[in-house]
C-alpha positions as CSV (number, residue, x, y, z in Angstrom):
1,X,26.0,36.9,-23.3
2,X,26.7,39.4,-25.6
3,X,29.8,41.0,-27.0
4,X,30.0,44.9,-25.3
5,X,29.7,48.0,-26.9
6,X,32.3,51.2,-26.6
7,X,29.2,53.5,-27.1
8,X,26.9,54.0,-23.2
9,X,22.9,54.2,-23.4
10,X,23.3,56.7,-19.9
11,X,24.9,59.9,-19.6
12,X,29.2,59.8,-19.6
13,X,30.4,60.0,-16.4
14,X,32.3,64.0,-16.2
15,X,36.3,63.8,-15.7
16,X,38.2,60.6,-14.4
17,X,38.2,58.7,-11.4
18,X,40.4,60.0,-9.3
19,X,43.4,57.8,-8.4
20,X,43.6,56.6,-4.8
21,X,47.0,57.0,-4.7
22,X,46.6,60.7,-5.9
23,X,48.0,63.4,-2.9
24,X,46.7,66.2,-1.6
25,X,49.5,69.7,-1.7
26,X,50.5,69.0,2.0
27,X,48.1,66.5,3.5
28,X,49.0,63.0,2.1
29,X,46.5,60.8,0.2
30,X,43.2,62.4,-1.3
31,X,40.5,60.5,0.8
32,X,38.3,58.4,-1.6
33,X,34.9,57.2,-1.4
34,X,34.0,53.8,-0.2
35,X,34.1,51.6,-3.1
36,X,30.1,50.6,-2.9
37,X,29.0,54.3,-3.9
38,X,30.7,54.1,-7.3
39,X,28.0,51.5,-7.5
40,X,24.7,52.9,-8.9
41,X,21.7,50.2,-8.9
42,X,18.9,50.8,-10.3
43,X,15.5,48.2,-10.5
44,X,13.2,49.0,-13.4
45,X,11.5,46.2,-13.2
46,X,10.0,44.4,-9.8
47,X,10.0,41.5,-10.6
48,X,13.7,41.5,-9.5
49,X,12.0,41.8,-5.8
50,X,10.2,38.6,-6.0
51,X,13.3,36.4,-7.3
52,X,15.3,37.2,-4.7
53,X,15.8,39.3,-1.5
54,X,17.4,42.6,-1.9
55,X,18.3,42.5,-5.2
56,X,20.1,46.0,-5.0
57,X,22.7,44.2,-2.7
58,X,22.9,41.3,-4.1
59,X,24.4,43.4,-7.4
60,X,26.7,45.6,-5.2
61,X,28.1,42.6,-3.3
62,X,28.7,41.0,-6.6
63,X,30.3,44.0,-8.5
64,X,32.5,45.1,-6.0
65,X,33.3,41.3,-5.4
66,X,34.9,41.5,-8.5
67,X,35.7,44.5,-9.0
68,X,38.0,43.9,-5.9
69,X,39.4,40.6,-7.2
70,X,40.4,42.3,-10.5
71,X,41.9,44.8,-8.8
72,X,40.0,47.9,-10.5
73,X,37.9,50.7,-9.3
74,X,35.6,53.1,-11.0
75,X,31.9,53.8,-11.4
76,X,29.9,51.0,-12.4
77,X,25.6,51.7,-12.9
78,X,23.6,48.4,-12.8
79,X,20.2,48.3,-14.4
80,X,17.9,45.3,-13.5
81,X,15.5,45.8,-16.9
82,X,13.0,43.6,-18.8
83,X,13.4,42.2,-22.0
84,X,11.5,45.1,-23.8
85,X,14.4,47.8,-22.7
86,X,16.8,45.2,-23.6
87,X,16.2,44.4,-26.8
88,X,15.7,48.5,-27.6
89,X,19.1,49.0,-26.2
90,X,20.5,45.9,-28.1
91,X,19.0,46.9,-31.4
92,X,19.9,50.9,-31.2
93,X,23.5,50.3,-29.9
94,X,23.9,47.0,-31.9
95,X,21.3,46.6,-34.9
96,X,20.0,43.2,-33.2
97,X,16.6,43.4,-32.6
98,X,16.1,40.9,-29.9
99,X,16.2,40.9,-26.6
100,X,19.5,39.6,-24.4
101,X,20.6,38.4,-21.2
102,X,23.1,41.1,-20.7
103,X,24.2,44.5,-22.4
104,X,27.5,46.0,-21.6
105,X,28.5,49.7,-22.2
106,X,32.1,50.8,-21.2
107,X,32.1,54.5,-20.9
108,X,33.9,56.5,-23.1
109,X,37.5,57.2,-23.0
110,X,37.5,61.1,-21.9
111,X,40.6,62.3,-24.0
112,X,44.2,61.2,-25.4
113,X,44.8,59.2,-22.0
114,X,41.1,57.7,-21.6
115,X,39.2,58.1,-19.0
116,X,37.8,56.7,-15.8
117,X,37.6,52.6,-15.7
118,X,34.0,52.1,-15.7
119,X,30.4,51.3,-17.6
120,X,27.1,50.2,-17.3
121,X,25.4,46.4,-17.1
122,X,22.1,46.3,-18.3
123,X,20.2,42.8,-17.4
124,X,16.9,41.5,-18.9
125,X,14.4,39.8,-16.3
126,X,12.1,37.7,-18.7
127,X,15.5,36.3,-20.6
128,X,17.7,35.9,-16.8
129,X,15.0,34.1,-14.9
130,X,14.1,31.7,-18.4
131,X,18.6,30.5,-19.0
132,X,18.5,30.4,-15.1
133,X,15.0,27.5,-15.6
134,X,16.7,26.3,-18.4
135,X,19.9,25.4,-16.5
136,X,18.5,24.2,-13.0
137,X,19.8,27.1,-11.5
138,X,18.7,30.5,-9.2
139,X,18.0,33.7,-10.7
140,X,20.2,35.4,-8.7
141,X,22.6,33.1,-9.1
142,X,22.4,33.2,-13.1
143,X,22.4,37.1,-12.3
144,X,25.4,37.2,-10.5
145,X,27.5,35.3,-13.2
146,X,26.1,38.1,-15.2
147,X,27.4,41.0,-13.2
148,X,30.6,38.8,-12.7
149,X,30.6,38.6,-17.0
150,X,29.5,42.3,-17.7
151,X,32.5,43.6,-15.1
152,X,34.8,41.1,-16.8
153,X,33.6,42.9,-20.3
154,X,34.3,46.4,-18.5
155,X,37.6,45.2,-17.8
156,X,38.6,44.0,-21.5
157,X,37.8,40.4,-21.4
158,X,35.9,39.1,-24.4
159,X,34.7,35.8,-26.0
160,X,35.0,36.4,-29.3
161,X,37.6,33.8,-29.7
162,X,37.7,30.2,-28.6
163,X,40.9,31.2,-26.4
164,X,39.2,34.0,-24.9
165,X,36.1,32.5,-24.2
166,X,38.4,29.9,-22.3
167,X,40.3,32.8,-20.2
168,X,37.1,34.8,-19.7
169,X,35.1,31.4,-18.6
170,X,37.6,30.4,-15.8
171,X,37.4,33.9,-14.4
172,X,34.2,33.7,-13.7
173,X,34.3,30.6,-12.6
174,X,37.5,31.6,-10.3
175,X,35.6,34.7,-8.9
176,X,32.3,33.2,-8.5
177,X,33.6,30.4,-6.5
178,X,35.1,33.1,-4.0
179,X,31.7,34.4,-3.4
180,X,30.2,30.7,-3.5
181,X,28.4,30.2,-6.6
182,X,28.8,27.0,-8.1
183,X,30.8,27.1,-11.5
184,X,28.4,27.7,-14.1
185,X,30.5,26.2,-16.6
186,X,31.0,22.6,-14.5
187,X,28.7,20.6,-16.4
188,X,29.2,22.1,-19.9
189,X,31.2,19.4,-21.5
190,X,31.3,17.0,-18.9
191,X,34.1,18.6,-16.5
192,X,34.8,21.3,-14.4
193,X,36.1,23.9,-16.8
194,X,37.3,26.7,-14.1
195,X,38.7,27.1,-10.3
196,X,35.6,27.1,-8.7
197,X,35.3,25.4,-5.5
């Protein structure tokens, strides 16, 4: 998993999300969307079909899973990729020419008081399905710890730091076990390093 970027590979979103708290002149609260069509999916490449049913849902339910859990709103576009978009993305945003799991791009602040909460997750078939092999696990359940990670990112978690890796490791772990996917982290060092259940 891979440190995000402040700099998004899609167009910026235009103006801030509004506030659901925000009023009308005379009518109350401003009606907002349901939270799922902040949510664009998009599948680039199909073999995302064959490792799991519905993979477009399986990415909403997960981002607005946590999404919900941290308490945040905003527009979030998910791109199920390969490892050949990947690694373009990772070397022209980051100068690492290789692919990665996951790419996260938070969206530009829009002015002196920022902008909308929000980005875009970028995951990379070839490299998902081989760490999910690798660790005895599902693809989608490998993906869906790395929607929970990229919205974590989007939110200002990070891992650069042993402390932080810690913090960021027993959220996912904590929201993961809400929408029951084993701890990823259980059998790292020997223990259970998160709330999971």
């Amino acid at each position: 998993m891979e440190p995000r970027s402040r700099t998004a590979p899609l167009p910026e979103v235009d103006g801030a999300h509004e506030d659901s708290r925000a009023t009308g002149p005379d009518d109350g609260p401003v009606p907002q969307p349901p939270l799922w069509e902040d949510i664009d999916v998009r599948i680039m490449d199909r073999r995302w079909y064959g490792a799991m049913r519905d993979p477009a849902a399986q990415v909403t339910r997960a981002v607005m899973a946590t999404m919900h859990d941290l308490g945040v709103s905003g527009p979030v576009s998910v791109i199920l990729a390969d490892d050949r978009t990947v690694q373009r993305l990772n070397y022209l945003h980051r100068g690492r020419n290789r692919p990665t799991n996951v790419l996260t791009f938070e969206y530009a602040p829009a002015g002196p008081q920022g902008g909308a909460w929000g980005g875009d997750i970028i995951l990379a078939f070839p490299t998902v399905r081989r760490e999910a092999m690798a660790a005895g696990r599902t693809v989608r359940s490998h993906m869906l710890h790395l929607l929970v990670h990229g919205v974590l990112h989007l939110s200002g978690y990070d891992h650069h730091h042993a402390g932080d890796a810690r913090a960021m490791e027993m959220e996912e772990a904590r929201i993961l076990g809400r929408m029951g996917i084993a701890n990823p982290w259980k059998h790292r060092s020997g223990r259970a390093d998160g709330g999971a259940r």
